[in-house]
N, C-alpha and C positions, 0 to 999 in steps of 0.2 A: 504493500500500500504506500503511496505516494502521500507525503505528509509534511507538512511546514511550523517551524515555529516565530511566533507572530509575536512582536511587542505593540503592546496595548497602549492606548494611554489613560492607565489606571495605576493607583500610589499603591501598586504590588510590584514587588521584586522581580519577580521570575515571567517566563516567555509565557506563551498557552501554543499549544500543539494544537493545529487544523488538518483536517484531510484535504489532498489537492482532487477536486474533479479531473479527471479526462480530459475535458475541452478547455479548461484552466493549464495544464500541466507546462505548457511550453511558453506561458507567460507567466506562471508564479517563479520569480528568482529572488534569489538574497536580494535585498537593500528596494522592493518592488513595493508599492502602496497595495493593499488589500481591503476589502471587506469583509467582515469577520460580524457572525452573529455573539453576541454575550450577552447571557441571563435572555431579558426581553427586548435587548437594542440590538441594533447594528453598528457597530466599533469600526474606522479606519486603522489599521495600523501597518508597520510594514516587518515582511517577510525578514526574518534571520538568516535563515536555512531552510533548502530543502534535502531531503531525506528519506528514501526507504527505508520501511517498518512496521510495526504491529503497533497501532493506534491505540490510543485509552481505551476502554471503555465507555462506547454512546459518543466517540471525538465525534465534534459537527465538522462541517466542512467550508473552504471558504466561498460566500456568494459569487464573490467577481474582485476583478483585475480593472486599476485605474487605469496603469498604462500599458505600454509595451517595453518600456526601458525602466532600467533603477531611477526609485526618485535619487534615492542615496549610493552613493558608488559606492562598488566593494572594499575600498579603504578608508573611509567616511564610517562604513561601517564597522569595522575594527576596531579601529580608534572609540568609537564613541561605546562600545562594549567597554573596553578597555578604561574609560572613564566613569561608565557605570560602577564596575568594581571597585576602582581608586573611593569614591566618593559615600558608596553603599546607596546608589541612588535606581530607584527603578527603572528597569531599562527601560520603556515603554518611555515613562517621564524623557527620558535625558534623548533617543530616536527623535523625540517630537521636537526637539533642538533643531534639527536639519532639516525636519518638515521644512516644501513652501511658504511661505507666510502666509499666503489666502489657507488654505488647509489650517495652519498652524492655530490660525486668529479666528475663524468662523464657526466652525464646530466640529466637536471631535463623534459624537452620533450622525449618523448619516440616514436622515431619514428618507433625502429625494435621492434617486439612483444617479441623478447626475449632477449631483452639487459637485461634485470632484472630477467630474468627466474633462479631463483635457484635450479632446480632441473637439471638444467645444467651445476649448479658454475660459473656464470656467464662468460660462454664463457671459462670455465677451461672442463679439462680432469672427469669423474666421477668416482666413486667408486658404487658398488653395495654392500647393508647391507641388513641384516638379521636379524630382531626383532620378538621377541614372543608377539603372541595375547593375550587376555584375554582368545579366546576360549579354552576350556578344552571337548575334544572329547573322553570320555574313550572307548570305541569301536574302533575307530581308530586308538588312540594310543597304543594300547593292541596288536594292531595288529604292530606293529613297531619294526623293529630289525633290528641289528646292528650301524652302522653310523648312520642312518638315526632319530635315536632314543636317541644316543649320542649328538648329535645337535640339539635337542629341549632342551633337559638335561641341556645344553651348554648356548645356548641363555637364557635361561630361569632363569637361576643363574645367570648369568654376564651379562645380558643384553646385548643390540644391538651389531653386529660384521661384518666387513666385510667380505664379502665373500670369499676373497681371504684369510683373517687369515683363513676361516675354512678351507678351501683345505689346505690350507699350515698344517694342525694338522690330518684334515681326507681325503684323496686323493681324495674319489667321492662324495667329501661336494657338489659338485654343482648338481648331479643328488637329492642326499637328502634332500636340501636346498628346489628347486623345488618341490618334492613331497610334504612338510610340507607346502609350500604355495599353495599349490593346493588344499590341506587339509582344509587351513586356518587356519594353529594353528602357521605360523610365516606370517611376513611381509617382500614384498622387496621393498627398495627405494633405487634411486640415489641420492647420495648426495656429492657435492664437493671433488675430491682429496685433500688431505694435500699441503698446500704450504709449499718450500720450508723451514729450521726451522727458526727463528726468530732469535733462538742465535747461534751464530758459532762453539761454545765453549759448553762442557759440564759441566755443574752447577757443583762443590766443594762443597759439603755438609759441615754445622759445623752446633755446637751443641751452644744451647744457652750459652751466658758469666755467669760469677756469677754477680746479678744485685745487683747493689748500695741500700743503706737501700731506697735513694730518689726512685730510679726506680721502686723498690718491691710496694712501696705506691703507685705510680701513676699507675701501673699496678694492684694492688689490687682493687683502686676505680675506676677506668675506665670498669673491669671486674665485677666488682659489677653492674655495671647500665647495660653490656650487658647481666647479665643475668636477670635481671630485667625487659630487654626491654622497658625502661618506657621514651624514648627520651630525653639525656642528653648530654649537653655539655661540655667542659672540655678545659680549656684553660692550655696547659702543657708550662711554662714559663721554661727554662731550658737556662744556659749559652753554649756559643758555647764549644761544646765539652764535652757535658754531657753524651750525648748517649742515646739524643731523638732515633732517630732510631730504638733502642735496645728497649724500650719502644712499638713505632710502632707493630716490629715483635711479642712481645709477646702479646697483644692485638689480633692481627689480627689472631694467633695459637688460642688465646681462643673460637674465634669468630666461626674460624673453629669448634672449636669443639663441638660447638651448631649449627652449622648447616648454618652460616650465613655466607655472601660474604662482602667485603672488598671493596673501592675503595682509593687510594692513591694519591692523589694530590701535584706534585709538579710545583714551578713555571717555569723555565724552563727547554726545553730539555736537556741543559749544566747538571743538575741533575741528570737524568733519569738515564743512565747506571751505577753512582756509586751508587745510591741506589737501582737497578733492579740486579745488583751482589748481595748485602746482601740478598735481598730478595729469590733470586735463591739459596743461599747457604743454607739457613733455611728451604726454600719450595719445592726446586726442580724447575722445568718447568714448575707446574703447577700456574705459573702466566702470566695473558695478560699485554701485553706494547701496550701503543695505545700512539702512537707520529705518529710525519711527518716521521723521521729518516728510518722508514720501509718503503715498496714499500705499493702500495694499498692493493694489493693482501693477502701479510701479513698480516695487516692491517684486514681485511676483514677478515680474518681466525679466528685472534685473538677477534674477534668482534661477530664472530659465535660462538666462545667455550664457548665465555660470556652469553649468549643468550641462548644456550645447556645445559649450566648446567655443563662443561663440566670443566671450571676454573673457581673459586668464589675468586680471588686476582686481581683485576686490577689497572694498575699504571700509569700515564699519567699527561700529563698538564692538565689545564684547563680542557678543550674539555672531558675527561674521568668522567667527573661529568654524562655525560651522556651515559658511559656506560652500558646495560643492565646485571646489574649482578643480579641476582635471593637471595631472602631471602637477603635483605642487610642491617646488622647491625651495617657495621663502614666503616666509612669514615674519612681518617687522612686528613689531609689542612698541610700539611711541609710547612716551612716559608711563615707561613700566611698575614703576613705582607706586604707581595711583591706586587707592585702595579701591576704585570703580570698578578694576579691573575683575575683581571678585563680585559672585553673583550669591547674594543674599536670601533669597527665599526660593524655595521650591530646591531645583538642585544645585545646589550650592558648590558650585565649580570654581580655579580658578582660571581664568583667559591665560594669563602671562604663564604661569606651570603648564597648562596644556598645550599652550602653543608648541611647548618645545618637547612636549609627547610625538603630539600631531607632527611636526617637521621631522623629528628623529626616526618615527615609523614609518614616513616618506622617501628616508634616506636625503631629506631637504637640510636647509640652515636656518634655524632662528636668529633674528639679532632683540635685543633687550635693548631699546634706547633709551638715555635718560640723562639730565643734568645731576641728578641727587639719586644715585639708585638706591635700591632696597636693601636691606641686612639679607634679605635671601640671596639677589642675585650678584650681590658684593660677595659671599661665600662660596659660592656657585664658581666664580672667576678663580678665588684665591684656595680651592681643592682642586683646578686643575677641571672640573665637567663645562666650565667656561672661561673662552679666550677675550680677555679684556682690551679695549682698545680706545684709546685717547683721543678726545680733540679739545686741546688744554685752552686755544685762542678762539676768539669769537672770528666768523668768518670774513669781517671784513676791516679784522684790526682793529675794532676799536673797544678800547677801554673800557673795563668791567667797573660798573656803577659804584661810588663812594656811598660806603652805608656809613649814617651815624647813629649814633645808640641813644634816646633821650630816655631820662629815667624819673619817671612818672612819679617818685617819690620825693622828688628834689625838685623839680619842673612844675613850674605853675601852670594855669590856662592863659592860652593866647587870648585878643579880643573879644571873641568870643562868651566867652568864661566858664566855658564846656572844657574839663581838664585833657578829653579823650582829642580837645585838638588844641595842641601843647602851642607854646609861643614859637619854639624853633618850627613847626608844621607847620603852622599859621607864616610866616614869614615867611619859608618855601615855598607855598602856595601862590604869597604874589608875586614872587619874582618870578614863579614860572607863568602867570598870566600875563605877566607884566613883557616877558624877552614870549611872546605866543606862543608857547608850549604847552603840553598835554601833561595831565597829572591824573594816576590812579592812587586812591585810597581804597586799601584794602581792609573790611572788618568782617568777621566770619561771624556773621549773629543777622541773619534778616530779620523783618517787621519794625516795631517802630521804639518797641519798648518791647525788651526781650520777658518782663513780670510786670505783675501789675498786685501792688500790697495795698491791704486797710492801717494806714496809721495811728489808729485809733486801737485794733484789739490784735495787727501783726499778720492779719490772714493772708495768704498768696491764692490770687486766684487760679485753680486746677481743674487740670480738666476730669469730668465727669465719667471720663472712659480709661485714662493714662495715668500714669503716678507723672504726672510733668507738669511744670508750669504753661498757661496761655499766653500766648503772644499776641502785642497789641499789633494792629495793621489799624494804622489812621487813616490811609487811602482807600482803602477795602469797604468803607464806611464806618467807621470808629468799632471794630469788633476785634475778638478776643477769639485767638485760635489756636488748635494742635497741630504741631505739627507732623505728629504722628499719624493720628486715628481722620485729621481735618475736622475734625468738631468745630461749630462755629459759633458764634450766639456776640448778640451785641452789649456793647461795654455799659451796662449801667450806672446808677449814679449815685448807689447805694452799694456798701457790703454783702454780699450776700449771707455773712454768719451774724454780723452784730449788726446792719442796719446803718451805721454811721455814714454820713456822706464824708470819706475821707481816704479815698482814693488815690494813689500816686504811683507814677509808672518808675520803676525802675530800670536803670539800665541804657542802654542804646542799641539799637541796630541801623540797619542798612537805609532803611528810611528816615529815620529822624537822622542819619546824618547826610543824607542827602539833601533834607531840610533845613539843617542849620548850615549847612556849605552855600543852597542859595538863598540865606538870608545873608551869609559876612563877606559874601562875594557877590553880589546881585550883577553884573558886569558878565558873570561867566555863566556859559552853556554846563549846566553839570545831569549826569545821569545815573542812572542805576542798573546792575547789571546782578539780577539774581534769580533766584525761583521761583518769587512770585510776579513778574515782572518780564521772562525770558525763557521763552520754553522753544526746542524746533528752531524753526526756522527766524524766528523775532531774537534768538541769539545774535544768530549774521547780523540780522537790520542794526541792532547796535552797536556791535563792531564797524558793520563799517560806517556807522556815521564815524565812528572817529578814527578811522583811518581818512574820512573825509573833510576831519579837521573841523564837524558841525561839531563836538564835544571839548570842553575844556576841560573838564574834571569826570573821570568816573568811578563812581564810588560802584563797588561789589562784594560780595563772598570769594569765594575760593572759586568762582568761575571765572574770576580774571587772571588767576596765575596758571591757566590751562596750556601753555606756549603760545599765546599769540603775539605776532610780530605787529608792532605798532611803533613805525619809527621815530613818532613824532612825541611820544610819550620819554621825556625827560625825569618827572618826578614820581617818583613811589613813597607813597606813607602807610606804615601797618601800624593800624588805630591801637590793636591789642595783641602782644606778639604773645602774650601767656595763655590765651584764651586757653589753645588747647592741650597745655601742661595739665589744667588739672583733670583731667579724665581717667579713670581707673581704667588702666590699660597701661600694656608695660612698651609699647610704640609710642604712645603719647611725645616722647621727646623727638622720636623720629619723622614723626608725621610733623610736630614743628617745627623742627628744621627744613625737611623737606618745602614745606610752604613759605619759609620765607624767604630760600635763595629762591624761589620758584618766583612769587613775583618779586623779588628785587632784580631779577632775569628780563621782567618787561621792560626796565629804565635803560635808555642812553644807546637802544639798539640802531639809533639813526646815526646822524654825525653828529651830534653834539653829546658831550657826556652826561651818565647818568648818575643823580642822586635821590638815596633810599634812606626813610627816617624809619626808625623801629622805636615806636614807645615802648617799653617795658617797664613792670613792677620789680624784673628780678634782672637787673644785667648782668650780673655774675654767672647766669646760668648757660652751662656749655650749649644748648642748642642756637642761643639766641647769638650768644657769642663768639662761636662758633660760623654760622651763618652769617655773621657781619663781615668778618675774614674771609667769603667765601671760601673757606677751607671741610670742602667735602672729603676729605682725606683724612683729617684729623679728628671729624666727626664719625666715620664708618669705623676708626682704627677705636676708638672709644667706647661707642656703643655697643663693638661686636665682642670688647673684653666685658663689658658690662654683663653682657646677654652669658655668656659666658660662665661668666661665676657665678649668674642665676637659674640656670641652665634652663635657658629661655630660648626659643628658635632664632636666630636659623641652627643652633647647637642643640636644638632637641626637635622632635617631632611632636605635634601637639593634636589634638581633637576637640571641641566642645558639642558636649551634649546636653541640648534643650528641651525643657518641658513645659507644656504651659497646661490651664485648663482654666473652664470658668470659676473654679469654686478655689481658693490660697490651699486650703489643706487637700485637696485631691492634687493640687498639682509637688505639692511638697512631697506626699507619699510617693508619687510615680516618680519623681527625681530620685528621692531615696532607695527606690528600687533598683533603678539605672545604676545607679553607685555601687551598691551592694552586687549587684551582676557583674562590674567590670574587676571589682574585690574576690570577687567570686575564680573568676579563672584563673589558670593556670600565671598568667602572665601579671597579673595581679596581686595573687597569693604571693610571689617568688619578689615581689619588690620589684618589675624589670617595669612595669607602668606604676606612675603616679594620681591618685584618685583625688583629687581636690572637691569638696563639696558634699552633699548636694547645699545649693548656696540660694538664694534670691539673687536674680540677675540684678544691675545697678538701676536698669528702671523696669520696678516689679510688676507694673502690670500696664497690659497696650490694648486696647480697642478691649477692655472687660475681659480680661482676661491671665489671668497670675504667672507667672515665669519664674523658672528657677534652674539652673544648670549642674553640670558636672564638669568639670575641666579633665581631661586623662592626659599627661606628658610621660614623654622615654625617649630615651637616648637615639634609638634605633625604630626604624619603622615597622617590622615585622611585630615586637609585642604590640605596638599599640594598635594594629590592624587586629591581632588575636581578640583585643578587649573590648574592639568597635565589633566585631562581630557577633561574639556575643552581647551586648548591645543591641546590635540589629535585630536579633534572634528575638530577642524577649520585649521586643516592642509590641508586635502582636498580640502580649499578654496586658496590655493597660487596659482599664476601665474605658469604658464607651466615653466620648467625650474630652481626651487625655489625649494631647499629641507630643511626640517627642521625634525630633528633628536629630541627625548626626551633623555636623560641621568640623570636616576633616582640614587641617592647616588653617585655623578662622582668622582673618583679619580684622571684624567687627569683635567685641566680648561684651557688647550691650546687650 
């Protein structure tokens, strides 16, 4: 019996075994979309294996067959098994990863027989094409003249064409077209019209820069391994403004021209379109964007041509790890270091670690770029599994931005009399209005008042569903929000515990300093660049107003230190360089350093030089002071003794297991459970993992619902896979209502 096994997409582990029909048999293949009945629905999923065998007992069989080809190529498919087990995530789950995105996003029951039918483009208008057989009929063809003989000529050179290009070249292409398939010496299929184009704009062509001696090197050895194929890593260390980028493109032209597809990683969409221009300008059109930012459709288009063979350059967040690009020998990770790069709910993968699964099982090259890399891929380089490589100069010579340290303890407020904009910032600011240049302030705290207290009995207004404070939004209509769960509700004028009218916002964010910037500078164009304000595509729009020079000041979050080049931008102020020292987490110092050469990286990349102000409460403290030194060498050489003696990653492997539920004490048992299971094994018992907990996560409860974890650390990753499994095992045994999640290498410990 002819038999398949099928990932679902349901939060079970394991495959489900189908029988293959007869008239199915020569179209069910690995990595092929299926119909599949389960319980009382019909399931999409796709084929693992097929296989001869002796079926279950009462196996059903599969209804039908989407396509005729893999949606997912047979290395697509490896790999994401492969990632399955690293992660303990359901295969079914982590497959629908590389689903299309129409499929991915619409539904996963299928209740009409041709929501998924692609020979219809899913519910789009079709094209009719025209491809040459193998068969070669010389009798037949001998007999062929004119048109009709010019269009085998045709297809047969140039491969597949719509029918409509060939009427549009030979006027009775469609009676001739017919003949040749009648023949059998071409083929016709339907296949999706073109969605509207992706870019609005057409591509500006330029021609590669003259590259820096640094850039020729890292592009010589990184070209050496892809032609080697021999799966290599490459950590490309480069200060902001070296012209990683420039690097990227000449790579990926190599890649081309060995025959091999690309995929480009950046963390987020804020990214995407100023590095999908360079790359348009180098390549043409011929690169896929796979973001939200597009409609599905698009989406969808851009995701066929991958799969077709059709563009071998793909660029995206995250989520494009798992685009199907054919022959793929390079895969870039752009600011690798970004904690975006991890995927937070559901399966909780990391992009930057799998990319360099994915390339290695390609027998491809990953490169890791970054101005500030990670404690991972800083120890990665220095055991020798990755080759480091420097570009120590910005690429166009010029001078790395003067930071000064102002210390908020001793520093009064500027005119203002808001202490958060100091007299030396305040002063910076007109001179740089003053000589027409561009300044960003950067403060990581949006809304407009991060709390909101009663002075009268001490209350903090919280939200109803999260252990967190609400944040005011003044522009939003004077309300009070989470930014969690989005709870919203408007700001009254009364306490809600004791009634006093004596309300006071604490604090600052992103809007109230956008507001007192155009009160003490009324003269300058100032804006704001954040989450609630910027989302998609209204990213770009504000970027380039100020590359268009309509912006004098822009205040944002951490979406401004994302690498954008903006050469008219002279001044950098970080409002609060401590914010995120105090966060219980033992990165906290890394993540602040990380962000503060990150944007002090955007000042002085024009020709004039840059200057960066860092308020702080603690100047003594190595991240901040460190980052003012731009001395990222001194900072990794630090931290990774720190990590070290705490035997804290990248010098141990770590796990955390989460539990939540509606009720605090159900979900404290099931934690304690979890614990006792990982104590429990073999790898537990003997001391070789570490069981921390079960604990309350730091914010204990999100959308009504209680949280509490277990941390597991070891030296070595073989115990602590032992004590995730077991783990895995006895999840099935929680109380109805009780979810417990694995997070293998977590970035987040909220």
């Amino acid at each position: 019996m002819l038999l398949t096994d099928v990932a679902l997409p349901v939060p079970i582990a394991r495959a489900f075994t189908y029988g293959v029909p007869g008239d199915l048999a020569a179209r069910v293949v690995a990595g092929a979309r299926v119909v599949c009945p389960f319980g009382g629905r019909r399931l999409m999923g796709v084929a693992l294996s097929v296989f001869e065998g002796e079926g279950p007992r009462g196996v059903k069989a599969v209804s039908r067959v989407i396509e005729g080809v893999p949606s997912v190529p047979e290395d697509l498919l490896a790999f994401l098994r492969d990632l399955a087990s690293y992660y303990f995530a359901p295969i079914g789950e982590v497959v629908r990863l590389a689903l299309p995105p129409l499929e991915r996003a619409t539904a996963l029951e299928v209740n009409d027989p041709m929501l998924f039918d692609e020979a219809r483009g899913v519910g789009a208008r079709v094209v009719k094409w025209a491809a040459a057989t193998a068969t070669v009929d010389a009798s037949a063809e001998g007999a062929l003249r004119g048109q009709t003989s010019a269009v085998l000529a045709h297809v047969r050179a140039l491969g597949a064409e719509p029918v409509a290009r060939l009427v549009a070249r030979w006027g009775n292409a469609r009676a001739a077209v017919q003949r040749l398939a009648d023949l059998g010496l071409i083929t016709l299929e339907d296949r999706p019209a073109p969605e509207a184009p992706a870019f609005a704009d057409e591509a500006v062509r330029d021609a590669p820069r003259q590259a820096t001696p640094a850039q020729a090197a890292a592009v010589l050895a990184i070209g050496g391994a892809l032609r080697e194929a021999r799966g290599a890593t490459f950590l490309l260390h480069g200060v902001t403004g070296s012209g990683k980028t420039e690097v990227y493109l000449r790579c990926i032209a190599q890649a081309r021209e060995l025959g091999r597809g690309s995929i480009v990683l950046v963390p987020e969409i804020a990214l995407t379109p100023q590095l999908v221009a360079s790359f348009r300008a180098r390549f043409g059109d011929d690169v896929a964007v796979l973001h939200s930012g597009l409609t599905p459709r698009q989406r969808y288009a851009m995701w066929r041509r991958l799969r077709d063979g059709e563009v071998d350059v793909a660029i995206g967040a995250r989520s494009a790890l798992f685009a199907p690009v054919r022959a793929l020998g390079l895969v870039v990770v752009d600011e690798e270091h970004d904690p975006s790069f991890k995927q937070e709910e559901g399966v909780r993968y990391h992009a930057r670690d799998m990319a360099i699964l994915r390339t290695h099982r390609a027998g491809g090259v990953c490169v890791l770029g970054s101005a500030t890399p990670s404690l991972e891929s800083e120890q990665l380089a220095r055991t020798g599994r990755a080759v480091k490589l420097r570009l120590p100069d910005r690429a166009r010579s010029q001078p790395m931005p003067r930071v000064e340290i102002v210390d908020l303890r001793r520093m009064g407020a500027g005119p203002t009399g808001d202490r958060r904009i100091s007299l030396p910032l305040h002063r910076a600011i007109e001179d740089t209005l003053r000589a027409r240049e561009q300044a960003i302030l950067f403060l990581n705290r949006r809304g407009f008042a991060p709390s909101v207290r009663c002075e009268a009995c001490g209350q903090i207004a919280a939200c109803p569903h999260c252990s967190v404070a609400l944040t005011f939004h003044k522009r939003a209509g004077a309300v009070v929000r989470c930014h969690y769960c989005d709870f919203e509700t408007a700001l009254g004028a009364r306490c809600s515990k004791c009634n006093a009218e004596a309300l006071s916002l604490e604090g600052i964010g992103t809007e109230k300093l956008e507001e007192t910037l155009s009160a003490a500078f009324p003269e300058a164009r100032v804006a704001r660049l954040d989450r609630d304000v910027a989302s998609g595509r209204t990213v770009d729009a504000v970027l380039a107003r100020v590359r268009a020079r309509e912006v004098d000041i822009l205040v944002g979050t951490q979406m401004v230190t994302k690498g954008h080049d903006l050469p008219n931008v002279t001044l950098v102020g970080v409002i609060n360089a401590d914010a995120a020292l105090s966060m219980p987490d033992f990165r906290a110092s890394e993540r602040t350093f990380q962000l503060l050469v990150q944007v002090a990286g955007r000042a002085g990349r024009g020709d004039v030089p840059g200057r960066v102000i860092v308020q702080t409460w603690d100047p003594e403290h190595p991240a901040g002071a460190l980052a003012a030194r731009h001395d990222v060498d001194g900072f990794l050489e630090r931290e990774l003794r720190d990590r070290r003696e705490l035997g804290y990653p990248p010098h141990a492997r770590s796990a955390l297991i989460r539990v939540d539920a509606p009720e605090e004490p159900a979900a404290r048992r099931a934690c304690a459970q979890m614990a006792e299971v990982a104590l429990a094994c073999e790898a537990g018992r003997s001391g070789r993992v570490l069981v921390q907990g079960p604990a309350p996560a730091p914010i204990a409860r999100i959308r009504n619902r209680w949280r509490f974890r277990v941390m597991l650390r070891a030296a070595d990753r073989p115990p602590l896979r032992e004590a995730l499994a077991a783990v895995d095992a006895a999840r099935g045994s929680l109380a109805r209502g009780v979810r417990a999640s694995i997070d293998v290498d977590p970035v987040q410990l909220l």
